[in-house]
N, C-alpha and C positions, 0 to 999 in steps of 0.2 A: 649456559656456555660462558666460559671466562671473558669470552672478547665481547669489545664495544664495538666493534664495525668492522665490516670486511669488504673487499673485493670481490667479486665476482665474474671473471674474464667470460666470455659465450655466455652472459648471465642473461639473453633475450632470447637463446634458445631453447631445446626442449626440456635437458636435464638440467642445465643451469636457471631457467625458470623457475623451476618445483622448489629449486636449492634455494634459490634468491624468498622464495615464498615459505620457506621455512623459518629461514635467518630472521627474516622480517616478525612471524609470528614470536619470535624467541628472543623479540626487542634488540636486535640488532640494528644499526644504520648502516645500510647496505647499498656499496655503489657498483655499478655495473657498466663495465666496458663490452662492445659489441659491436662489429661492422656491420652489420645486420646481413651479412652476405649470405644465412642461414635463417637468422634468428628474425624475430618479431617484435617489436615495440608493443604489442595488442597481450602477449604471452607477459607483459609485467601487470597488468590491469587492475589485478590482484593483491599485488602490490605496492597498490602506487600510496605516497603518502611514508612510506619505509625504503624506500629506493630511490635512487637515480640513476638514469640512463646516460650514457655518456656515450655518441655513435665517434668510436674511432678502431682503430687499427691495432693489434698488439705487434706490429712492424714496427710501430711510432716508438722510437725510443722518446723521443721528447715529451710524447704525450703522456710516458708512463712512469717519465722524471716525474712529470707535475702532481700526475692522480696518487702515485702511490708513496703519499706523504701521511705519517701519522698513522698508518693503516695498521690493524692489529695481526689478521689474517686472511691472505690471498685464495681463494679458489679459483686453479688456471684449468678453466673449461672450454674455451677458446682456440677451435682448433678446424679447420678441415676435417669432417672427420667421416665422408666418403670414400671408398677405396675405388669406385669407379672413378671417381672426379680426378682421384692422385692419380690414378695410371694417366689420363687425359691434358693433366696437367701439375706434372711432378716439381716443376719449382714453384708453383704457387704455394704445392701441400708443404714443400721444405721450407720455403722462407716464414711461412706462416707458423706449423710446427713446431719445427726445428728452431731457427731462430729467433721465432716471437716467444717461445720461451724460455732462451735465453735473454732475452729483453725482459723480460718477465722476473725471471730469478736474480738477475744483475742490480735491477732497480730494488727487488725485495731487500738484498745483502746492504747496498747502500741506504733501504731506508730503514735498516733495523727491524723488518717484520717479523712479528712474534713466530709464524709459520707460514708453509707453504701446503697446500694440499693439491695435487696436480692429478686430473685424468690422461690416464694413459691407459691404454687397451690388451685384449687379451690378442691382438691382430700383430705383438710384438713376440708370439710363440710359432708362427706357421704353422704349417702342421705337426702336428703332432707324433712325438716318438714314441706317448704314453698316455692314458689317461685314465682318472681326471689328472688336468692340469696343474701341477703346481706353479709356489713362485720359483721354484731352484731348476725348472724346465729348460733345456735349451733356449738359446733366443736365436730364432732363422725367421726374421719377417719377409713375405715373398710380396709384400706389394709396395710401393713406395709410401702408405699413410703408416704401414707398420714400422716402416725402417724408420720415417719423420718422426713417430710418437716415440718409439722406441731412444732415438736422439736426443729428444728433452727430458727423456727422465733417464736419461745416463747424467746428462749434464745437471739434472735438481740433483741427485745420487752426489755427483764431485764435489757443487757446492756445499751439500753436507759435511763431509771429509775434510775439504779446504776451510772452506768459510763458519761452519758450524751452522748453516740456515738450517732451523727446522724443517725437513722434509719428509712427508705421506705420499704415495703414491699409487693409486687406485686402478689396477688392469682392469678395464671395467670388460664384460662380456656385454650378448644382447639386452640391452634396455629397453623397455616398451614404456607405451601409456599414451594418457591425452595429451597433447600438442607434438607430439611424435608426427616429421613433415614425410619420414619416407623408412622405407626396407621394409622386410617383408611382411611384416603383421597388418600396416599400413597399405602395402599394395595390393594384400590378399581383398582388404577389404575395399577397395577401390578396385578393382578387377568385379569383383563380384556388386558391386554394388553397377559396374556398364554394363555389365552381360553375366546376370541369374542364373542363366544356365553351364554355366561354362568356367572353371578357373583353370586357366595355364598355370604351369609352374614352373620357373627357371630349376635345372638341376634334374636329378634322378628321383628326388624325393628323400631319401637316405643322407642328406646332410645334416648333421646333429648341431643343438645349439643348446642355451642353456639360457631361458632368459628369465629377467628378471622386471619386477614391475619396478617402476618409476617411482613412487614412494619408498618404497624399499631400497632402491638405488640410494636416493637422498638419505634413508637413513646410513648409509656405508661412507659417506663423507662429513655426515655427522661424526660417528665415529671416531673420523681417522683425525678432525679437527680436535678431538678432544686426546683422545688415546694413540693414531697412529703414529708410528716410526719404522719409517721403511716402506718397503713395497708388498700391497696385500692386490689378491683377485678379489671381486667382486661379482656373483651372481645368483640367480635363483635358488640354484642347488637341484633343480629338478630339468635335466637333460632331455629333450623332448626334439623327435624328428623332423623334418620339413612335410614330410608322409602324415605323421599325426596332426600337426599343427593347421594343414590344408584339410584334415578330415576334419576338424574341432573348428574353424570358420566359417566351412560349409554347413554345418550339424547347427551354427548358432547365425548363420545370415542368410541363406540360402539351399535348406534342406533337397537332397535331390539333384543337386547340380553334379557335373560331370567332372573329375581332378584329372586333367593332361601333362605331363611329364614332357618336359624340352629338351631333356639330357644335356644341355649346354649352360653354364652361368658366365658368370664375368673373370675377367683377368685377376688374380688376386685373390680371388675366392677359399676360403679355407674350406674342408669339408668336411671338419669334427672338432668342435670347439668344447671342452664337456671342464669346467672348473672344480677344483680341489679348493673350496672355501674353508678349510680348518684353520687358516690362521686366522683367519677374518671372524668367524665365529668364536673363536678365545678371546675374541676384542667383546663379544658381547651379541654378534649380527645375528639377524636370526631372521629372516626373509617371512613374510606374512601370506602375502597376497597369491591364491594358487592361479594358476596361468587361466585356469579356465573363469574363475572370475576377472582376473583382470585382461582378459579377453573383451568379455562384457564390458567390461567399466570401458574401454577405448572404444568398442563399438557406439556406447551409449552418446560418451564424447563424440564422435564422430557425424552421428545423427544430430546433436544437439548446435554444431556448428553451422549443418548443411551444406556439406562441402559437395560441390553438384558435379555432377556427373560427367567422366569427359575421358 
């Protein structure tokens, strides 16, 4: 990679971990802002020795004067990025979002950063008119974390046009893996790991997703640090139902158990998310990891922590 050190906003959480632990491998000096309002100081462990942690706020404009001096390239992962939480508490997810990355992008322009690479989600298409989903899709976000994310990568998009800041912008879809703190892959297995016999299931079971593993995520911001321009999707490439997904947890934690359908989910909720990665893959992407291994590899993690029962 061309840069000597980067930024890493949400870099104590789950994707921005992995990222930070890449950087780090790829002799990067890599610093890392984080309120820990999500994220974990235990999630850089790995990295310690090529990282610093710095617990603040991407509200902070002051803070983000100081950090973001000298810095070659930013990754703003740093976000709210619950759509229950937004509905519950929409001006937290806005100010945080929305204008912490504008704070974000304001301090990049003033500090001459080489680029920006900003996650931003696939939850800025609602549902859908078509799919798979491309990037030239409608944008109708129906929850306030989509409208929020959807906000700061209008505004990295302007700064491009105005200011000329290099901007990548990542829709990302579902992400899994180890340090992964919550949705569904995570609760399937905490569900079944209280009661073996039995997983509920928010939903009909017929809601689509498209996920992708956690390394392979990392590598799609690799990527766009090096090659992107613009805004690309981000995902597995292999579309798989909430019906299957519960039959393939069951099959690998708890043979035998009973799947219960609740027919009801949460406010916000999409219910077919299925991505059109062709641009992403002309960059080079090329997704590894099949869901049913890394299925395994999180449950493995999962056990290996001990996260107990409750």
């Amino acid at each position: 990679m061309r840069y000597n050190n980067a930024l890493v906003t949400g870099g104590a959480g789950f994707i921005g971990s992995h990222l930070v632990g890449r950087l780090v491998e790829d002799g990067l000096d890599v610093t890392v802002i984080d309120n820990l309002h999500a994220g974990k100081p235990e999630n850089l462990d790995s990295s310690k020795g090529g990282a610093t942690l710095i617990k603040g706020d991407i509200r902070d404009v002051e803070l983000l004067k100081r950090v973001i001096v000298d810095v070659d390239i930013v990754f703003h992962i740093g976000a709210n990025a619950s759509v229950p939480y937004s509905v519950e508490n929409p001006r937290y997810d806005f100010e945080t979002n929305a204008l912490g990355t504008f704070n974000i992008l304001e301090a990049s322009v003033n500090s001459n950063v080489k680029k920006v690479v900003y996650a931003s989600t696939a939850a800025v298409y609602g549902e859908p008119e078509y799919i798979p989903i491309d990037e030239k899709h409608p944008l109708r976000p129906i929850s306030p974390y989509g409208a929020s994310k959807l906000a700061g990568e209008s505004v990295g998009m302007a700064f491009k046009e105005t200011y000329g800041l290099n901007f990548a912008s990542i829709r990302i879809f579902n992400t899994y893996g180890p340090r992964q703190p919550r949705y569904v892959i995570y609760d399937f297995i905490m569900k079944l790991r209280r009661d073996p016999k039995n997983l509920e299931v928010l939903g009909t079971g017929e809601q689509v997703r498209d996920y992708c593993y956690v390394s392979d995520m990392v590598d799609a911001f690799m990527l766009m640090a090096e090659k992107g321009d613009g805004i690309y999707n981000a995902a597995g490439g292999v579309p798989t139902s909430i019906r299957e997904l519960a039959e393939l947890m069951v099959s690998e934690i708890s043979p035998g158990a009973e799947i219960q359908y609740g027919g009801k989910t949460w406010k916000g909720d999409i219910n077919t998310l299925i991505a059109d990665i062709t641009k992403l893959r002309n960059l080079g992407f090329a997704p590894k990891v099949d869901l049913r291994i890394g299925v395994k590899k999180m449950i493995e993690w999962f056990n290996a922590v001990k996260i107990s029962k409750r």
